[in-house]
N, C-alpha and C positions, 0 to 999 in steps of 0.2 A: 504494500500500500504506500503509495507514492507520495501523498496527500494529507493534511489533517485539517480537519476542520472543526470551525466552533462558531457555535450560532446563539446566541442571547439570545432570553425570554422570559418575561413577565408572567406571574400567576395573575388568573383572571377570575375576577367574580362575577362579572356581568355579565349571565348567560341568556343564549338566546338568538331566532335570527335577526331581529330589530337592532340589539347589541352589536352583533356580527357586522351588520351592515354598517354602521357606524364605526363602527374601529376602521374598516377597511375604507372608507370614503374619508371620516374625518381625520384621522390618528394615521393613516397609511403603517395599520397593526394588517397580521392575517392572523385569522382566531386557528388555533390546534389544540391537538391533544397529545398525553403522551402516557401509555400506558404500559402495563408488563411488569415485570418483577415479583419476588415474594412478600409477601406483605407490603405490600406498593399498591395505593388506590390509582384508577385515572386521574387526572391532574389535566381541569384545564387551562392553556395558556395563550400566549398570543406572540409574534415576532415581528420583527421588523419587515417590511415588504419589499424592500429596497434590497436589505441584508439576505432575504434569502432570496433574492430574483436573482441575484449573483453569483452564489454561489449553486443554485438550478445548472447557472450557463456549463457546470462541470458535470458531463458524462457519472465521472467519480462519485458525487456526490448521492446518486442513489443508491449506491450498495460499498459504502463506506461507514465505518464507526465515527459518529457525529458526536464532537462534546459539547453538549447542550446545557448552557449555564441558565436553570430558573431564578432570578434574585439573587444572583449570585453562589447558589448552590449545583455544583456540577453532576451530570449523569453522563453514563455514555447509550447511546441511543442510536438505530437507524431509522430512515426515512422508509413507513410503510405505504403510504398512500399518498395523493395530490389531486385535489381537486384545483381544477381550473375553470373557470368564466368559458362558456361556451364561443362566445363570439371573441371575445377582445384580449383571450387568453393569460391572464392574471391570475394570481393564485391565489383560490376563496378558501382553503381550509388543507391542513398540512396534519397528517397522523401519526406521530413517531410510537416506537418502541423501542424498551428498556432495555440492553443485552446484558450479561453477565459473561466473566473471561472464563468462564468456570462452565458454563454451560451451552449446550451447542445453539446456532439459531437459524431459523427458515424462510429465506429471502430470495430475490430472483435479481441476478447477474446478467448483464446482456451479454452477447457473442458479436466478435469480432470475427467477418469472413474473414479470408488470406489465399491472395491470389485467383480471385470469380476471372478476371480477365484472362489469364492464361491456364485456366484449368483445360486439362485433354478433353473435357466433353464439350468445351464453349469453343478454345481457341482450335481447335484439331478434328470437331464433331458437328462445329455450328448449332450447340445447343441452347438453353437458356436456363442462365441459376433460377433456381424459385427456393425462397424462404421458406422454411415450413415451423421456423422458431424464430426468433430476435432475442429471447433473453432464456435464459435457465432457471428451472428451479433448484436451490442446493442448500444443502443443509453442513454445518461445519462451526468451528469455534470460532467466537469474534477476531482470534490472532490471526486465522485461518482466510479470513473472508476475501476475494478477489474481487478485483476491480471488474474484471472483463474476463472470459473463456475465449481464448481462441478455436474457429474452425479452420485447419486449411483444406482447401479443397484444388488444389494443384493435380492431385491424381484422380480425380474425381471422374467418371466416362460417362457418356452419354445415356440415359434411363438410369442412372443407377442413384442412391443416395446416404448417405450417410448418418446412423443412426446416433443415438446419445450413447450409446455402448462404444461409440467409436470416437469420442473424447478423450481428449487428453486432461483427466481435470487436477489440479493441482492435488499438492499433498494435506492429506483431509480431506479432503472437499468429497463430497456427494450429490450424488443426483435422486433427488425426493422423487422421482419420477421411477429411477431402478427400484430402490427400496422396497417398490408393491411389488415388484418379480420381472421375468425376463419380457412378457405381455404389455408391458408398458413402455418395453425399447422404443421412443418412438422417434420418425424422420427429421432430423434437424433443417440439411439442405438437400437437395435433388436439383439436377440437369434432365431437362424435359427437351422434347423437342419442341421449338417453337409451332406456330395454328398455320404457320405460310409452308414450311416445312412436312408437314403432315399431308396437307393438301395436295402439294408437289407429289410427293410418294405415292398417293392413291391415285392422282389422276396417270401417273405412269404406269401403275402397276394396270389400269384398268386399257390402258394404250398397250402394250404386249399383251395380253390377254383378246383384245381386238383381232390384232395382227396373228394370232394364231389361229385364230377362226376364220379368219380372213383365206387361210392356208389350207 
């Protein structure tokens, strides 16, 4: 983990979405929560808008160990959820949880392709990458947590795809999705043939198939 971050916030009494709205238009707070722990109630609080639109602009900062000072008392915390303003994209309500260095926790890491351009089924096949994941689920200790999982897919061939069982995932780390059993391997990325491609094929195949009845 490359990065450390720390984000200030206020405990809040004034619940409510009337409240809500007002922190966020008048005060430029965004109201949160942040829960988890043993003997740890929910806790609501509020943050700077400014303070954490900034630190949003960091890939990292979604699946990074956050110290999050309420009043000056410190937790370590990740970012669970985000809500955003549908239209003007702003952040209306932020959910952190609690971690412990002691205990493992259940979060999702995005994936980093590597090498979509020159994989054997794109650049050698004329195929086309398709997504079938953007982020992981995994489970691991906060010392443990990664920024990002790399996929490469360099030797990747055309129809074929690459499942979660074919990760490289760091040391500790897991995938929440093995855990249930081998049935839940499921396809990360796949090289498909493009819809121009396919059409090409058929109408050739159906062009020899002429020409032999033709005979």
């Amino acid at each position: 983990m490359s990065e450390d971050f720390k984000l200030n916030a206020e405990a809040r009494e004034d619940l409510g979405k009337g409240a809500s709205r007002r922190l966020r238009r008048l005060e430029g707070k965004v109201p949160a929560i942040v829960y988890g722990g043993k003997a740890k109630k929910p806790a609501s609080i509020m943050v700077s808008q400014k303070e954490l639109t900034k630190h949003l602009e960091s890939e990292a900062f979604f699946s990074h160990i956050i110290e999050l000072n309420i009043d000056g008392k410190s937790e370590n915390v990740i970012l669970k959820d985000l809500q955003r303003h549908p239209a003007k994209g702003y952040t209306m309500h932020a959910d952190f949880q609690r971690v412990s260095k002691t205990t493992k926790l259940n979060t999702s890491v995005p994936l980093h392709f590597l090498n979509e351009e020159t994989a054997k089924g794109v650049k050698l096949q004329g195929g086309k990458i398709v997504h079938n994941m953007v982020q992981l689920d995994i489970t691991c200790l906060p010392a443990d947590l990664p920024e990002y999982i790399e996929v490469d897919v360099a030797d990747l061939e055309l129809g074929h795809s690459l499942h979660i069982s074919d990760l490289k995932l760091p040391k500790g780390v897991e995938s929440v999705e093995l855990s249930h059993g081998p049935d839940h391997d499921q396809p990360v990325v796949s090289i498909n043939k493009p819809r121009g491609m396919a059409s090409e094929e058929a109408e050739s195949e159906d062009g020899e198939e002429g020409g032999e009845e033709e005979k």
